[in-house]
C-alpha positions in Angstrom: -3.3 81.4 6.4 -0.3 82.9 5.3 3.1 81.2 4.0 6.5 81.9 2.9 6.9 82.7 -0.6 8.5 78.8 -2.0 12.2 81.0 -2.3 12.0 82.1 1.5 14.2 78.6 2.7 17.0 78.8 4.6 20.6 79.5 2.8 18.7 81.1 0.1 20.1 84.4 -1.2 18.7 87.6 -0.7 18.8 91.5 -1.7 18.5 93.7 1.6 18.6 97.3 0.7 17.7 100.2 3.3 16.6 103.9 2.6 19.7 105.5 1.2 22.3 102.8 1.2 23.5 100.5 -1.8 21.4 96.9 -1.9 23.9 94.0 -0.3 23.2 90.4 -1.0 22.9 88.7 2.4 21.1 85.4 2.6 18.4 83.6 5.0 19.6 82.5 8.5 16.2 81.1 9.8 13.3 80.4 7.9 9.8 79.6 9.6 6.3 80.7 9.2 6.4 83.3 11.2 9.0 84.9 9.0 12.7 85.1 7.8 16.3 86.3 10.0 18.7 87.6 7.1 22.4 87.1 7.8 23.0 90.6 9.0 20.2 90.2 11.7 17.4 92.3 10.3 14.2 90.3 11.0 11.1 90.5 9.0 7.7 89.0 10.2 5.1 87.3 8.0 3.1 90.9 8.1 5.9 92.4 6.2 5.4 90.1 3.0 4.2 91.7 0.0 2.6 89.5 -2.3 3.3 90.0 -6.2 2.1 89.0 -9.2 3.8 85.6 -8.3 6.2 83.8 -6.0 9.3 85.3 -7.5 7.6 88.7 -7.0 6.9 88.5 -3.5 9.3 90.5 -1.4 9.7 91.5 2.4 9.4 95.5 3.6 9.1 97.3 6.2 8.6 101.1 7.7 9.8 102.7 10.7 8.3 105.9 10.2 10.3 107.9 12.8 13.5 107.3 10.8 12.1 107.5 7.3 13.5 103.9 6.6 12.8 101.5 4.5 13.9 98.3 4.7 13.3 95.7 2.1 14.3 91.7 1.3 14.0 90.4 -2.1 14.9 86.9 -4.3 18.2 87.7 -5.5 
């Protein structure tokens, strides 16, 4: 089963950047373990974790390929 990374909590903050635009910090509205609501309302689902090497290297992204965006969420 998959889980949160342990700095995916509530409150915590975050770096949100998009395709093209400057990285804001923004931080976790709702946390549960289906996935994570940033501040600014972007959503990410569990299926957009991306494991690293370790908990602190994990990170949220996602695609919309009809845009050419990226979207990602990392520890800040």
């Amino acid at each position: 089963m998959n889980r949160l990374p342990e700095w995916a909590k509530a409150a915590a903050a975050v770096r949100f950047r998009a395709t093209g635009r400057d990285a804001v910090e923004c931080w976790i509205d709702q946390a549960t373990d289906r996935g994570i609501v940033l501040s600014n309302g972007e959503r990410f689902g569990i299926g957009h974790l991306r494991r690293g090497n370790s908990d602190d290297a994990s990170y949220f992204e996602k695609y919309d390929p009809r845009a050419r965006v990226r979207k990602t969420a990392r520890r800040a």
